[in-house]
LOMIKE-86401 format. One record per residue: x, y, z of N, C-alpha, C in turn; residue number from 1. Coordinates in pm, whole numbers, m for minus. Layout:
<rs>
> X Y Z X Y Z X Y Z NUM .
...
</rs>
This chain:
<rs>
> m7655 5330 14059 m7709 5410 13949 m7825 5335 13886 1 .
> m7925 5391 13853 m8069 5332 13758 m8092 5404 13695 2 .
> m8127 5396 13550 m8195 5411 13443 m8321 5385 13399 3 .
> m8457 5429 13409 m8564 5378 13365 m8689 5492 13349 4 .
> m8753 5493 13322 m8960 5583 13294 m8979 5610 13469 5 .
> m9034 5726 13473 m9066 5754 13601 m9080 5895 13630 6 .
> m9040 5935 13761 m9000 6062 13795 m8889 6087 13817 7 .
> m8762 5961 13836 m8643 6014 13875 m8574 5942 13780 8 .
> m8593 5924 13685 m8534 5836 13558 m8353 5820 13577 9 .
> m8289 5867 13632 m8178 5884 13629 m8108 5954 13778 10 .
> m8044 5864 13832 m8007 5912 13941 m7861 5858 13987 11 .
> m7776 5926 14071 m7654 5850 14149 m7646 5863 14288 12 .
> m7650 5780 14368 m7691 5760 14518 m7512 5733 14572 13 .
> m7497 5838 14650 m7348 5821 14765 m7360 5845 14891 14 .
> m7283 5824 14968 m7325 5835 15105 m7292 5965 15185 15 .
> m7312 5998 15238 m7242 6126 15329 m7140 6123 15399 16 .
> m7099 6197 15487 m6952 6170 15545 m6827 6095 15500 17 .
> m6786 6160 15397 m6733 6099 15290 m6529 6180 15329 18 .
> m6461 6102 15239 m6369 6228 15233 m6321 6364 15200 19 .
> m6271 6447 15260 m6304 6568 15261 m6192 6666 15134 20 .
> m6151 6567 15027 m6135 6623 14917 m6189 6700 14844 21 .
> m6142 6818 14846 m6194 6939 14783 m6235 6943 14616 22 .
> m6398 6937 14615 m6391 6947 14420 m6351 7026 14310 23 .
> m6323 6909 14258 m6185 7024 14148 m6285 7064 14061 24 .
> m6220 7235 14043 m6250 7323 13933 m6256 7293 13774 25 .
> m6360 7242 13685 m6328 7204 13578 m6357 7316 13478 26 .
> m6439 7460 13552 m6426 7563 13452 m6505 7546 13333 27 .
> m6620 7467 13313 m6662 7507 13165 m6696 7642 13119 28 .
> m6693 7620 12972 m6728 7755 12923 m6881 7795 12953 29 .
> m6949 7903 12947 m7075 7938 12966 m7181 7933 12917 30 .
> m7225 7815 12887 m7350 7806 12758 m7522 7891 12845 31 .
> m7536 7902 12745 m7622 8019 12730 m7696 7885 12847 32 .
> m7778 8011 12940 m7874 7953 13013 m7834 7888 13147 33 .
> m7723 7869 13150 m7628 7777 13308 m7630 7893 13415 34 .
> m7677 8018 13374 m7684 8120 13567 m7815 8157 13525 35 .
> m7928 8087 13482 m8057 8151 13482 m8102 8124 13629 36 .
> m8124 8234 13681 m8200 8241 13842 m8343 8103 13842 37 .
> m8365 8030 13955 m8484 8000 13993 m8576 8081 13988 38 .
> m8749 8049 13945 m8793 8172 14029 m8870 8087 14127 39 .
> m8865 7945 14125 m8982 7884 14229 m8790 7818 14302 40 .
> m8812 7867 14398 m8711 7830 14501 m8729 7743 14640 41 .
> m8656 7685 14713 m8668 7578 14808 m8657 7660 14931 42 .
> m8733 7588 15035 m8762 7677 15174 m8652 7581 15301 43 .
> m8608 7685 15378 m8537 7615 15511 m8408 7530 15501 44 .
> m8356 7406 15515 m8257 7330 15507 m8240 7273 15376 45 .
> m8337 7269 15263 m8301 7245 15148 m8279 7357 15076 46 .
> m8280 7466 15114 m8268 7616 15018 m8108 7615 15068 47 .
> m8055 7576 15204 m7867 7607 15254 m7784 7526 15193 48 .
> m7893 7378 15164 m7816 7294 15092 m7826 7319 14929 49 .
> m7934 7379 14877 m7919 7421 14739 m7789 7536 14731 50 .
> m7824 7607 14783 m7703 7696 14812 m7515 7634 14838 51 .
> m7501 7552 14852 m7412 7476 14890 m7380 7414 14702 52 .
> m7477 7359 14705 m7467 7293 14594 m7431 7350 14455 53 .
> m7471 7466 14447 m7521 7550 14330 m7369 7544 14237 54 .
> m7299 7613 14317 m7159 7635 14243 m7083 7500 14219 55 .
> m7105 7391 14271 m7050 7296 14270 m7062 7239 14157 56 .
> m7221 7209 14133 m7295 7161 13978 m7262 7235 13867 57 .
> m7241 7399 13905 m7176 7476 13770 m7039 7439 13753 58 .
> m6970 7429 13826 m6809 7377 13782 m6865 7253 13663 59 .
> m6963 7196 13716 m6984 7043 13581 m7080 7086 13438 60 .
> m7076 7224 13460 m7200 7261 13372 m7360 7227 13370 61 .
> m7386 7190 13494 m7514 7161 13551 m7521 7262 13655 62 .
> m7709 7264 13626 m7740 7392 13753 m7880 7315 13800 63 .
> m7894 7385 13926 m7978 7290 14029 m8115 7321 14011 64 .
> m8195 7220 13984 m8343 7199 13953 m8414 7270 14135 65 .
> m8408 7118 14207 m8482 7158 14366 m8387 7044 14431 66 .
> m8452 7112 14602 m8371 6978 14710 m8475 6919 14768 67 .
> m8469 6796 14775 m8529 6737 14860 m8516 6662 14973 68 .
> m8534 6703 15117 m8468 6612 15207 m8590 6536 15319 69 .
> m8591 6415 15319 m8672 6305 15408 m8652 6358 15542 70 .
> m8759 6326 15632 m8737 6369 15736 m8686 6206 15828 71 .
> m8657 6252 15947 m8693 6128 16003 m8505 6040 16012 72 .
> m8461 5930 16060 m8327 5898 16073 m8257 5843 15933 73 .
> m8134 5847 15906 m8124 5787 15794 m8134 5920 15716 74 .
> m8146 6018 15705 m8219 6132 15609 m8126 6119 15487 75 .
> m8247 6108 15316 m8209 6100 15221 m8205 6278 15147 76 .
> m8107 6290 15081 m8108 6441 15036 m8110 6410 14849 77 .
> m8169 6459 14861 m8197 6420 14659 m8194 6621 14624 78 .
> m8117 6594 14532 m8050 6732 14443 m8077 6683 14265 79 .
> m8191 6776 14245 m8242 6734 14113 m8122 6856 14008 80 .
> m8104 6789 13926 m7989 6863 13872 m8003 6871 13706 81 .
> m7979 6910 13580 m7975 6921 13463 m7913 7027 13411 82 .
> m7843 6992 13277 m7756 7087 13163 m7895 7181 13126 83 .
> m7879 7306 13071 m7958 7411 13013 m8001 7389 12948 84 .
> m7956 7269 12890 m8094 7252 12738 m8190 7102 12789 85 .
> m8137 7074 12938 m8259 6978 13045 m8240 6829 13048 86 .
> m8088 6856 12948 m8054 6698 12968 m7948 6657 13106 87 .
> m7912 6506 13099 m7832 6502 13185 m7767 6360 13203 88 .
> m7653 6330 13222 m7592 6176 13201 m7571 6151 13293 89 .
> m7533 6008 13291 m7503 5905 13419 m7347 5994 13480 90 .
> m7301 5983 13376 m7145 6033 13396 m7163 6193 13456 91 .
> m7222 6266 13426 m7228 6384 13488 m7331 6400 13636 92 .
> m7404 6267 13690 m7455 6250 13779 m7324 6205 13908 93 .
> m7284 6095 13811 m7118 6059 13891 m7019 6119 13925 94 .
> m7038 6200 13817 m6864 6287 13860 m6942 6404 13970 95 .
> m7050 6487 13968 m7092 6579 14047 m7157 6524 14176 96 .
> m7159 6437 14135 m7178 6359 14298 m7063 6326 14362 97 .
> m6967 6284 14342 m6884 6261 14405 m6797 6393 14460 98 .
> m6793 6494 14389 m6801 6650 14470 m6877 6688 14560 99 .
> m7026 6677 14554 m7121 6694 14622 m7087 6682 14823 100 .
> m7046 6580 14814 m7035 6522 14911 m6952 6572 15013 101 .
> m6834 6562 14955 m6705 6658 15055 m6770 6821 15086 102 .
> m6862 6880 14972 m6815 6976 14992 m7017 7023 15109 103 .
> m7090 6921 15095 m7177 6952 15175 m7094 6884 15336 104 .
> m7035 6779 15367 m6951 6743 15475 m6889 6901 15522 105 .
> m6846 6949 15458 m6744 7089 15500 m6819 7158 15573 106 .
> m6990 7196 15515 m7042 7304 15602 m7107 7250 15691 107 .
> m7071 7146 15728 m7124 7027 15889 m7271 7042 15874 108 .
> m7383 7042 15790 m7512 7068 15814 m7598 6980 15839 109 .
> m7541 6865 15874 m7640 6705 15894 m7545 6643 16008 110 .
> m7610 6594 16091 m7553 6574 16247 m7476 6439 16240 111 .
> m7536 6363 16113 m7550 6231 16125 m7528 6179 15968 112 .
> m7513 6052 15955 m7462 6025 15817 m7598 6014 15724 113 .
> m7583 6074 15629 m7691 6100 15491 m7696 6046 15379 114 .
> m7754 5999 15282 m7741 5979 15206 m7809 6049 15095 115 .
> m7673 6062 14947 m7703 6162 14848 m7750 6098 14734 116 .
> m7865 6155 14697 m7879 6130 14576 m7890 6228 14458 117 .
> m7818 6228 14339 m7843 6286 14262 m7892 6284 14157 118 .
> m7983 6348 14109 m8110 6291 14016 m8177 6397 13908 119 .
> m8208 6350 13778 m8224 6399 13653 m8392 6482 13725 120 .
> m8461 6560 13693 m8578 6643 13715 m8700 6528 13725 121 .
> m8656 6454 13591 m8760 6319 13538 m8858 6399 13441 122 .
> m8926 6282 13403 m9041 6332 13288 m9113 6417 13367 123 .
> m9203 6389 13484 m9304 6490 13515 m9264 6578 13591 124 .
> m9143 6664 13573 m9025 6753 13615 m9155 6860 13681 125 .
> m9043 6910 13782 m9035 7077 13877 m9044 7158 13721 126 .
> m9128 7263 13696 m9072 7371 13667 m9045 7476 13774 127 .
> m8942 7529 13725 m8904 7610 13866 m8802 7811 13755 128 .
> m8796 7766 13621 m8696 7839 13573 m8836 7927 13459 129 .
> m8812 8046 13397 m8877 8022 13313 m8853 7930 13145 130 .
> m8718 7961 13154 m8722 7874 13053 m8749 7670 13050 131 .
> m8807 7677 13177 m8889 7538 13195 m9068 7547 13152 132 .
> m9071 7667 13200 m9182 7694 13117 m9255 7690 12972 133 .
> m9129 7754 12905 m9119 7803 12805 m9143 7676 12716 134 .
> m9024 7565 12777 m9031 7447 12685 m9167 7347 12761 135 .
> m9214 7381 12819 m9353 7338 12874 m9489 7345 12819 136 .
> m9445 7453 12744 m9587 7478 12679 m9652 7371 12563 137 .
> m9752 7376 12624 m9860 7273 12511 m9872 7146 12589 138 .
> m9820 7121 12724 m9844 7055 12783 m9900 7087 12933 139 .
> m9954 7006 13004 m10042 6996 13129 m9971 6995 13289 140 .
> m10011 7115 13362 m9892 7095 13485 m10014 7122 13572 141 .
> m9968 7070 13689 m10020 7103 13830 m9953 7261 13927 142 .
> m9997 7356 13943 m9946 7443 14009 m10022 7495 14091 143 .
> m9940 7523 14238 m9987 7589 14345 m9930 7696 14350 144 .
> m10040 7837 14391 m9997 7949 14407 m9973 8014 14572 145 .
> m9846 8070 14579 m9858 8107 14670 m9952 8246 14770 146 .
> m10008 8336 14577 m10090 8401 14658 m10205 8373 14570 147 .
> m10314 8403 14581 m10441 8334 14549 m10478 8392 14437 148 .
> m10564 8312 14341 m10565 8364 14231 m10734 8400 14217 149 .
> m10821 8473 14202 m10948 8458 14246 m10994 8375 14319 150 .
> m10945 8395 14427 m10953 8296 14593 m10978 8151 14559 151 .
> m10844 8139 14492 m10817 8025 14458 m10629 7972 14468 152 .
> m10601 7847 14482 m10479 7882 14480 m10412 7762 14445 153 .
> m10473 7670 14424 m10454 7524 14312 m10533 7509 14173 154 .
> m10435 7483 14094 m10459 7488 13909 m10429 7411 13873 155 .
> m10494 7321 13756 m10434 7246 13665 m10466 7244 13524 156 .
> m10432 7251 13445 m10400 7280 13316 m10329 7288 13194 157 .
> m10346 7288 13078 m10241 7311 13013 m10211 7439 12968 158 .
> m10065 7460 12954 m9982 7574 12969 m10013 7637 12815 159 .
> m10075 7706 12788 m10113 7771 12626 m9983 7846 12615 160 .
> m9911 7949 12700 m9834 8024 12653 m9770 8119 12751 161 .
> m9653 8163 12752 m9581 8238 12845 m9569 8358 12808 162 .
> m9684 8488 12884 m9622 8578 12854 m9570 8689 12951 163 .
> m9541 8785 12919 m9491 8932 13018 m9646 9048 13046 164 .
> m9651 9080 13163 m9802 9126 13156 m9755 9227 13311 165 .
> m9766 9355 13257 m9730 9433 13370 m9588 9410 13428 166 .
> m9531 9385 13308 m9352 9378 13371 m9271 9266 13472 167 .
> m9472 9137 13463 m9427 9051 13518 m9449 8912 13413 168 .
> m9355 8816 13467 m9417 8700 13375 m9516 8604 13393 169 .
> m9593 8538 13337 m9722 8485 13391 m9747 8346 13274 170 .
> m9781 8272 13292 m9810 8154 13225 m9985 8128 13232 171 .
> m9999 8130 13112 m10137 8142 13054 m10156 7991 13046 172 .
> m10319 7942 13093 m10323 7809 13130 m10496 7778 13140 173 .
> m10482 7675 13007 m10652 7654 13026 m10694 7532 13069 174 .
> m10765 7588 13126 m10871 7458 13238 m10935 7355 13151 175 .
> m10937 7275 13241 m11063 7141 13174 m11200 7186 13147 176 .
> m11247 7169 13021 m11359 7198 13018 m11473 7156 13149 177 .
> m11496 7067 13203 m11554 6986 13281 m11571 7098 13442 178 .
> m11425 7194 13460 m11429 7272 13570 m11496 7342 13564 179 .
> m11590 7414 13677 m11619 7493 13691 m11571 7640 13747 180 .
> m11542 7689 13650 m11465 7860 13686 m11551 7986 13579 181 .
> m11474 8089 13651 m11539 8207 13567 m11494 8199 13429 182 .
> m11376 8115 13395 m11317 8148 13290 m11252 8030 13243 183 .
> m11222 7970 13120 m11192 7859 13091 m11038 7884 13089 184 .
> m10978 8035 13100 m10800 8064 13065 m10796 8171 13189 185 .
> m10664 8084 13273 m10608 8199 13342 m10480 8255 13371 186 .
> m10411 8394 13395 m10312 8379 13348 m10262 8393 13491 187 .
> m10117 8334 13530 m10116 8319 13677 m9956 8335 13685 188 .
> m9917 8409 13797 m9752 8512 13737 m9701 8385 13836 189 .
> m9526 8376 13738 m9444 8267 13772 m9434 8328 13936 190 .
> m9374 8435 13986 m9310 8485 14080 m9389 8479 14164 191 .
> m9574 8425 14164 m9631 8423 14312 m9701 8277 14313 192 .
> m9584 8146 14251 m9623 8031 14245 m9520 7978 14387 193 .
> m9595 7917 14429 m9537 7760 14504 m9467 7674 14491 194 .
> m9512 7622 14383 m9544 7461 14366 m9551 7489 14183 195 .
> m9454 7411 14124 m9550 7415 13961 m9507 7261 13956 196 .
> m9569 7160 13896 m9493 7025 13833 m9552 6968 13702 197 .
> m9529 6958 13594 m9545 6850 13451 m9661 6767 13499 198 .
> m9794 6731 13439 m9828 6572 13497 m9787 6459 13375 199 .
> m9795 6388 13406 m9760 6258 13323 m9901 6210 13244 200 .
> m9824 6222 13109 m9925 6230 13016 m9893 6155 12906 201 .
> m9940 6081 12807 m9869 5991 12732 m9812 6079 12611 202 .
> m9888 6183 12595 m9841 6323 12496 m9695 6360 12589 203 .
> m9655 6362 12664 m9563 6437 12764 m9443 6345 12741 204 .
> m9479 6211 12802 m9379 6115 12776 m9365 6109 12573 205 .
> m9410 6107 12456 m9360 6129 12327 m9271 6170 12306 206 .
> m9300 6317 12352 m9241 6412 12338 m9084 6431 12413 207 .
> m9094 6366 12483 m9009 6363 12597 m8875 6243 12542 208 .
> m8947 6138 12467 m8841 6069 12402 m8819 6150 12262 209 .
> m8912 6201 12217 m8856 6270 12101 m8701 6338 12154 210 .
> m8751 6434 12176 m8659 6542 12200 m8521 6456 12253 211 .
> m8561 6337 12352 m8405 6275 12410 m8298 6205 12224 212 .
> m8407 6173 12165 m8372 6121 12073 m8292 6181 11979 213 .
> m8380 6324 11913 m8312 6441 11867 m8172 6490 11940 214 .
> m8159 6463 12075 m8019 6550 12137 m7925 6412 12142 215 .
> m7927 6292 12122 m7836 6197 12134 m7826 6193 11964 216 .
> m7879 6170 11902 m7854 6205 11744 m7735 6321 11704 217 .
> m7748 6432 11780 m7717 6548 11779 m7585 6547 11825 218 .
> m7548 6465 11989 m7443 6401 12033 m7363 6330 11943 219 .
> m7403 6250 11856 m7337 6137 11771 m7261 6231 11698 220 .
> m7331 6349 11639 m7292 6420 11523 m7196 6466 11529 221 .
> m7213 6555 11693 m7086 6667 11719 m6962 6587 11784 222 .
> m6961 6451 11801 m6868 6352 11858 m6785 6308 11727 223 .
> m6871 6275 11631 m6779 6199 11479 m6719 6313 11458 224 .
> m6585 6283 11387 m6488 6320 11369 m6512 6378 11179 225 .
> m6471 6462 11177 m6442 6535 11035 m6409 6456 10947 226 .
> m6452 6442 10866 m6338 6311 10723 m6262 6415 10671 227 .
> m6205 6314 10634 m6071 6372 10562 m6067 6475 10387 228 .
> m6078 6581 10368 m6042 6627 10269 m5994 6475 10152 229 .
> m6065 6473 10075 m6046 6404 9956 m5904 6445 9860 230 .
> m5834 6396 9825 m5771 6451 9722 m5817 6426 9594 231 .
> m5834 6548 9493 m5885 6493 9345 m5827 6367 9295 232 .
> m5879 6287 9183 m5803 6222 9134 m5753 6254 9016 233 .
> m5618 6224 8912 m5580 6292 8833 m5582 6141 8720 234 .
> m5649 6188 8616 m5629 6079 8516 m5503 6087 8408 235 .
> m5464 5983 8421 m5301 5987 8302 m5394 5972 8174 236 .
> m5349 6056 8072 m5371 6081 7911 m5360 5922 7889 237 .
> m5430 5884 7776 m5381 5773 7726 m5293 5759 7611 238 .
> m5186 5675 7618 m5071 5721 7530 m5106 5569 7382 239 .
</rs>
């Protein structure tokens, strides 16, 4: 397990071919946002293994970011994973990894022994959801489109605002002054993207500890325990 600034700030690495103990059902309740669909989704052997994965991470109350798998011997499979509001702990990297494993072993899809890693989005995260978007805005991403946007089909920019435009959704995004385009704002629909990712920005990373800061604060709060009802005190008359 490592902890540190990066892209994978948080990760738990196990091996494949593991034992074939079935992961137990822990049932959380449904917090708002844990079955929001992808709309930027994974192609070929990492889309069977996202698929694999999906229900597994919801038993822990985590739902699956993207997959990534190395080509070549040795193949590493990295499953980017986070809670709905984009956080994610060591302990919930551990315990869903160690499910992970048996239950990708079951559908025999790697010939050979693998190794898993499971890993937080990181600061310069996949958006892939809209509500990754959503909390994206005011900051700078790289996105490739899959269909062309005035015969164009790589952008970078910052994200001004998410809106609905013809019943589709589209993320409004202005260019560097310095580019040359017809237009300094363009608006470019989630559902015919590629590729979207965060860049790393020292505004990005602030913000990024802010917010961790605000939700472990927040942790402390809802962890301490209630005090105790006071009883009045009653003063004796003086005799």
């Amino acid at each position: 397990m490592r902890v540190g600034p990066g892209r994978d700030p948080l990760f738990f690495i196990a091996q494949g071919s593991m034992d074939q103990t079935p992961h137990s059902r822990l049932a959380p309740a449904d917090p708002e946002g844990l079955d929001e669909a992808r709309i930027i989704t994974d192609n070929g052997l990492a889309q069977r293994v996202g698929r694999i994965a999906e229900p597994v991470l919801r038993d822990f109350g985590l739902r699956l970011v993207r997959v990534k798998i190395s080509a070549g011997p040795g193949a590493t499979v990295q499953i980017m994973a986070e809670r709905p509001d984009g956080t994610i702990t060591i302990e919930d990297c551990e315990r869903a990894s160690e499910n992970l494993s048996p239950a990708l072993d079951a559908e025999d899809i790697f010939a050979q022994a693998y190794r898993l890693e499971l890993s937080s989005p990181g600061i310069d995260r996949p958006l892939v959801r809209e509500s990754d978007f959503r909390r994206a805005v005011g900051h700078e991403a790289r996105i490739e489109m899959a269909v062309p946007v005035n015969g164009r089909k790589r952008f970078r920019g910052v994200l001004e605002a998410i809106d609905s435009l013809d019943g589709r959704v589209h993320a409004r995004v202005r260019l560097p002054a310095d580019e040359k385009a017809d237009s300094s704002i363009v608006d470019l629909a989630l559902a015919d993207m590629a590729e979207a990712r965060l860049v790393l920005t020292d505004d990005l990373i602030r913000a990024t500890l802010r917010r961790e800061k605000a939700a472990l604060k927040e942790a402390k709060r809802a962890a301490k325990p209630p005090r105790a009802a006071q009883k009045p005190s009653v003063k004796k008359p003086k005799t």
